[in-house]
Every structure is written in structure tokens, then in C-alpha cells.
Residue frames relative to the residue before (quaternion, step in Angstrom):
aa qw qx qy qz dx dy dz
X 1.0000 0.0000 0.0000 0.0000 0.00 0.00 0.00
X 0.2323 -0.7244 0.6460 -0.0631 3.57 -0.97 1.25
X 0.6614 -0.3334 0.5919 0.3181 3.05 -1.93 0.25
X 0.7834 0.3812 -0.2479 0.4236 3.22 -0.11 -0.83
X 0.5110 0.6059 -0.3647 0.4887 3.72 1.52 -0.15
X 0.3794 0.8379 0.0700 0.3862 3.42 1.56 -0.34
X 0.4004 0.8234 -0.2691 0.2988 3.62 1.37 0.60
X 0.1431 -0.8319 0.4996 0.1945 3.47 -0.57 0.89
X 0.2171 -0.7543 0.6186 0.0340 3.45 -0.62 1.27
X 0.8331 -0.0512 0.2334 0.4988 3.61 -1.29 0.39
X 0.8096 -0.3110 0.3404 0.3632 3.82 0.44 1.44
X 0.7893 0.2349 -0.2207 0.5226 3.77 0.94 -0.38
X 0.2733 -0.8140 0.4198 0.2941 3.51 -1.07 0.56
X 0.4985 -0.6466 0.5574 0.1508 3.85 -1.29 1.03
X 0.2777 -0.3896 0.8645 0.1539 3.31 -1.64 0.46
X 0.3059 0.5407 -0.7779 0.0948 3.69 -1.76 0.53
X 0.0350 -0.7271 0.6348 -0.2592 3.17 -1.00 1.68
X 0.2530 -0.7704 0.5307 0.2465 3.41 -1.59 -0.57
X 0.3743 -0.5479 0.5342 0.5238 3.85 -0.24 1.01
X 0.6063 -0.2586 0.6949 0.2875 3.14 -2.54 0.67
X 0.8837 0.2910 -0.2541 0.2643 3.43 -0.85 -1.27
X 0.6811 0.3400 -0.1652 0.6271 3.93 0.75 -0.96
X 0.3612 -0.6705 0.6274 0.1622 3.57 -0.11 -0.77
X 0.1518 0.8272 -0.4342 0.3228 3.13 1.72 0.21
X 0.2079 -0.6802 0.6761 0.1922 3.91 -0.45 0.52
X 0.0797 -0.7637 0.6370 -0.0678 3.58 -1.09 1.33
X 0.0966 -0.8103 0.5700 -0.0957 3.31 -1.40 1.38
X 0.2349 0.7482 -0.5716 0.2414 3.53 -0.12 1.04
X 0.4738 -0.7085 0.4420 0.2797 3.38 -1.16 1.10
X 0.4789 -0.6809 0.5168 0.1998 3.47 -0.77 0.31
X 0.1376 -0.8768 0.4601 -0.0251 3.54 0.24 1.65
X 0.7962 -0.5211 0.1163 0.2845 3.14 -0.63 0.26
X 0.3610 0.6908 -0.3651 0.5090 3.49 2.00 -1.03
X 0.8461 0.3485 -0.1833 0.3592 3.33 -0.01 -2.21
X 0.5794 0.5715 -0.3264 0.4808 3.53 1.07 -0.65
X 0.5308 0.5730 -0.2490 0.5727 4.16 1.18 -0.21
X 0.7829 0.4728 -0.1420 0.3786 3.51 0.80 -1.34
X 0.4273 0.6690 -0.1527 0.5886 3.11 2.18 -1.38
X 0.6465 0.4099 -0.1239 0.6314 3.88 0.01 -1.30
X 0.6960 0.4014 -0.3938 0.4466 3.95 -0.23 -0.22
X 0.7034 0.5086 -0.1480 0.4740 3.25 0.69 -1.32
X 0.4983 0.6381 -0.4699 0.3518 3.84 0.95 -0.79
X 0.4878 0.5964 -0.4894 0.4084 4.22 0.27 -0.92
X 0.8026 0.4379 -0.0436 0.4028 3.57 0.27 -2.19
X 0.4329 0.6966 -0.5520 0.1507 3.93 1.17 -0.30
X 0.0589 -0.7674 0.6211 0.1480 3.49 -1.55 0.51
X 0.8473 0.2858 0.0011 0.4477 3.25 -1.11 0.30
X 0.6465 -0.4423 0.3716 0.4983 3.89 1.43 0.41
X 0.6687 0.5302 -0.3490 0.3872 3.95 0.99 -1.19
X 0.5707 -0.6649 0.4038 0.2630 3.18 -1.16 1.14
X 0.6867 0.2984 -0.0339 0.6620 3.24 1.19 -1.75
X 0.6966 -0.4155 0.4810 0.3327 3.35 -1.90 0.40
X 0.0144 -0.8259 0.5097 0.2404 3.88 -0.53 0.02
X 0.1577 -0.8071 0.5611 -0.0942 3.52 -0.49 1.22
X 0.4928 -0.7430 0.4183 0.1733 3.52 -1.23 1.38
X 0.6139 -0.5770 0.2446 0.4799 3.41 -0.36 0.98
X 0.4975 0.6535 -0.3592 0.4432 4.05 1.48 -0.78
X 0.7218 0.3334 -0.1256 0.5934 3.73 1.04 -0.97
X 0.5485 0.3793 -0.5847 0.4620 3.72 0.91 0.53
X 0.6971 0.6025 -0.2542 0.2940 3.16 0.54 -1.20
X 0.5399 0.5617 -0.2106 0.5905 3.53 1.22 -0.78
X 0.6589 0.4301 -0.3094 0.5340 3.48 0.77 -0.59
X 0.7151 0.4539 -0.2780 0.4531 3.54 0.61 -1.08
X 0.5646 0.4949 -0.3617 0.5527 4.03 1.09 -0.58
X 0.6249 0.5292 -0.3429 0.4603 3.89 0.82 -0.48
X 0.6360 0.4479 -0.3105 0.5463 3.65 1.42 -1.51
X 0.5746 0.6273 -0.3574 0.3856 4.09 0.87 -0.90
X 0.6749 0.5945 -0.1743 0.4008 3.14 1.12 -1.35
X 0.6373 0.5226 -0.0709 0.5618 3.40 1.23 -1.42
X 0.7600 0.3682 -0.1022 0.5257 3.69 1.02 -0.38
X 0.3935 -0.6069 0.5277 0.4454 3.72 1.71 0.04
X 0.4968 0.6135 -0.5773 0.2087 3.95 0.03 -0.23
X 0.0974 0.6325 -0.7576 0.1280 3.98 -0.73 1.35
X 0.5499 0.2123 -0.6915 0.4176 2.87 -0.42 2.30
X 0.7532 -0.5062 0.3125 0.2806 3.19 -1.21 1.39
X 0.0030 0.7132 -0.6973 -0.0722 4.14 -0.46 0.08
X 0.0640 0.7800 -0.6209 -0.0444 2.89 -1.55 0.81
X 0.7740 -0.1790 0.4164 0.4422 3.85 -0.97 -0.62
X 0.7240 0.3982 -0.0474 0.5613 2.73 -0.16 -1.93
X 0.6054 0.4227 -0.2753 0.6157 4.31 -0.02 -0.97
X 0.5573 0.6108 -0.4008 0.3946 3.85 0.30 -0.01
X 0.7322 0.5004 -0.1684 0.4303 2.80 0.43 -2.00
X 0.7161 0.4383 -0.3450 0.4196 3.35 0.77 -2.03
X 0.6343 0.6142 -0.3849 0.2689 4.06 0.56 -0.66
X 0.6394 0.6132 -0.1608 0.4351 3.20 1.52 -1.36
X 0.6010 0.6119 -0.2453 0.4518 3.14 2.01 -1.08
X 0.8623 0.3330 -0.1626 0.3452 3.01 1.13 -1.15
X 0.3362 0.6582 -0.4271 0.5210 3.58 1.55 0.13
X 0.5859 0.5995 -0.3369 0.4287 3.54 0.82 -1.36
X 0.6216 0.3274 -0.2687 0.6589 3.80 0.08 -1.53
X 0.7905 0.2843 -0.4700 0.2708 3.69 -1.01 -0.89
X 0.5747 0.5102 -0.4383 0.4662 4.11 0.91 -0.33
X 0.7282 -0.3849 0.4523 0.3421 3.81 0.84 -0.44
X 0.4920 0.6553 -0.4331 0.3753 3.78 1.15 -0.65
X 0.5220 -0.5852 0.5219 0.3355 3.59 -1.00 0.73
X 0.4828 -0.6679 0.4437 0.3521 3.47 -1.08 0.07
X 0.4433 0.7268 -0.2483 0.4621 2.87 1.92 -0.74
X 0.7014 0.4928 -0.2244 0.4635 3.74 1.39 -0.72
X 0.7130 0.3916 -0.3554 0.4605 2.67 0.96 -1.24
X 0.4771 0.6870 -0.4616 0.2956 3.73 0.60 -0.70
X 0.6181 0.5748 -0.2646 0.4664 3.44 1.06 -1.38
X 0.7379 0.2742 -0.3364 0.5169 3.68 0.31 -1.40
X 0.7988 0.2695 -0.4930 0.2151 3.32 0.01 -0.04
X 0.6737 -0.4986 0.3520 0.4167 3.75 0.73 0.70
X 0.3833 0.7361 -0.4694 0.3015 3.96 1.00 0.02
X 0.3432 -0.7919 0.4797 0.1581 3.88 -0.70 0.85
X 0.6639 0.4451 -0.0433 0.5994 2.79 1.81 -0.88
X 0.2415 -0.7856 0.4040 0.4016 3.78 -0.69 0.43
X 0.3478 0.8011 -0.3474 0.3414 3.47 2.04 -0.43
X 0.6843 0.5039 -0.3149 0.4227 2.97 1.00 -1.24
X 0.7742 0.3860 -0.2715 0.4218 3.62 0.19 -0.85
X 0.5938 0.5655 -0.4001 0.4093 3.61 1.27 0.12
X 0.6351 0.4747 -0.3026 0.5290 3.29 1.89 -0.44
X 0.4184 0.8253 -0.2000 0.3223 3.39 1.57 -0.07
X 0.7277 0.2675 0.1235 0.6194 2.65 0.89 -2.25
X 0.0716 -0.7560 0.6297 0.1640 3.20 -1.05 1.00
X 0.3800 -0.8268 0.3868 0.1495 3.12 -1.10 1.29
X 0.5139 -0.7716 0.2466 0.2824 3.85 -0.33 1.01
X 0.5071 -0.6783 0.3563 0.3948 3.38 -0.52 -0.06
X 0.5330 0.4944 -0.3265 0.6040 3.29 1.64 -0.39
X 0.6724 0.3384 -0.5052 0.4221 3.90 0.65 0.42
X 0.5390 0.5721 -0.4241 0.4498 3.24 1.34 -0.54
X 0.5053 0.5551 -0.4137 0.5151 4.01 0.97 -0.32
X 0.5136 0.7403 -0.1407 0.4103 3.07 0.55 -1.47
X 0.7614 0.2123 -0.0316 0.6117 4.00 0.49 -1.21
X 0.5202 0.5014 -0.4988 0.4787 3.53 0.66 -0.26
X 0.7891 0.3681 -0.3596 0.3355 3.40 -0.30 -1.44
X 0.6433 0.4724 -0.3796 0.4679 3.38 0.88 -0.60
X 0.5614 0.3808 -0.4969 0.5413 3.62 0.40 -0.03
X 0.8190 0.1229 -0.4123 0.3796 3.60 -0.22 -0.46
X 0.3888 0.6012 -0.5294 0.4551 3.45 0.52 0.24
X 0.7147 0.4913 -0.2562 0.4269 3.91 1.13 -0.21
X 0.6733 0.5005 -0.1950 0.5081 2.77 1.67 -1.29
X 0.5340 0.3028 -0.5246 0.5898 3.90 1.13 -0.20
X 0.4923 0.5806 -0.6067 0.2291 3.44 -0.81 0.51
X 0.6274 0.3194 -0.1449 0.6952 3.66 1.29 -1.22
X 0.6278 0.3669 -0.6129 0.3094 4.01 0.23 0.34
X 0.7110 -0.5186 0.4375 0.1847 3.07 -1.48 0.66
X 0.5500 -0.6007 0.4489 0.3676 3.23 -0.96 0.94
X 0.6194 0.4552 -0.4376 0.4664 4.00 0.86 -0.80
X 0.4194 0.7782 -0.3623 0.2954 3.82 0.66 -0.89
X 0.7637 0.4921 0.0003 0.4178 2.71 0.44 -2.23
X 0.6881 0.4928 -0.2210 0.4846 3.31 0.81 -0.97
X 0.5564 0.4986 -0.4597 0.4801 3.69 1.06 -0.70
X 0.8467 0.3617 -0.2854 0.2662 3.66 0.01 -0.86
């Protein structure tokens, strides 16, 4: 990620990049957290890069240190990141259609095999379906039960 990765649209700034792997052109606005994290890092830039750039071997190690520090004795990884980020997404309501996007997926199949979807979103969509369906029941309907 670069400066030049960097775009003000309509008053707000953008990340606009390209996944490494697809080439997938990616657009996401740049919210405040990440925009905090960006601005910390500035002292330490190398090479033009905004953020340090570390090999998935030296995230992960980092994240077994954060596991460690937190009592967490289930493995974390990178990869286990993504799928979490995937799935918070869908259970908060995010389209899949979005999340597909942030995560660089060409395919939406892919990110449906990605994300696992919770049971507390599957709750979640029920009520709201019937919360639709009492809408078309009759007043007499209603009254029977």
C-alpha cells in the first residue's frame, strides 16, 4: 500500500489498489481505525510503503504471541483472519456481494465457501422473514391465533 493507493472521492478518502493474486481492482474507504494505524506507522515508512510488509510466517508468529497474551489455545492464523472478518461481515448484515469485493474474490462461490455463516445470522433472517410475512396476514388471521 502506497500513497498513491490513496484517493479522495466526494470529501472521503479511498484505498484503490489491486489484489496481488487476481488483479481484482479493490475499493474500500479508509475509515478511521485504519486511517490511525496508517499515520502511526508514517516515522518507520520504507521504500514508499505505507505499512511495514511482513511474510505471512511473521504475521502468524505475531498473532500466536497476540493468542498467547489473550489466553487464546486455538491456533490463529492469517488465513483464519480473513475467514473471521468474512464471517462477522455476513452476521452484521454486510451483503455478500460486499464482502466478496473486500475480500478480492472473482467469484461469489468462492466467498460463500469462505464464510461460514452463523446460526445466530441464520436466526437473524428468519425473524425478518416472518416479520415480513405478518405484514400480508390478514387482520382475521391474526386474530385466529
Amino acid at each position: 500500500l502506497t500513497e498513491d493507493n490513496i484517493v479522495e472521492l466526494d470529501g472521503r478518502e479511498w484505498i484503490m489498489t489491486r489484489r496481488q493474486k487476481t488483479r481484482v481492482a479493490t475499493n474500500i474507504i479508509l475509515l478511521d481505525i485504519p486511517k490511525r494505524i496508517i499515520e502511526k506507522y508514517a516515522p518507520v515508512r520504507k521504500n514508499g510503503y505505507l505499512l511495514p510488509i511482513l511474510s505471512n510466517q511473521k504475521m502468524n508468529a505475531y498473532l500466536k504471541e497476540i493468542a498467547d497474551l489473550c489466553n487464546i489455545r486455538k491456533p490463529l492464523s492469517f488465513h483464519m483472519a480473513r475467514h473471521t472478518f468474512a464471517t462477522m461481515s455476513l452476521s452484521k448484515g454486510v451483503p455478500i456481494e460486499s464482502v466478496s469485493k473486500m475480500l478480492g474474490h472473482t467469484n461469489i462461490k468462492t466467498t460463500q465457501i469462505y464464510a461460514r455463516i452463523t446460526n445466530k445470522k441464520i436466526e437473524q433472517d428468519m425473524l425478518k422473514l416472518s416479520d415480513k410475512l405478518d405484514i400480508f396476514r390478514s387482520p382475521v388471521s391474526q386474530a385466529k391465533q
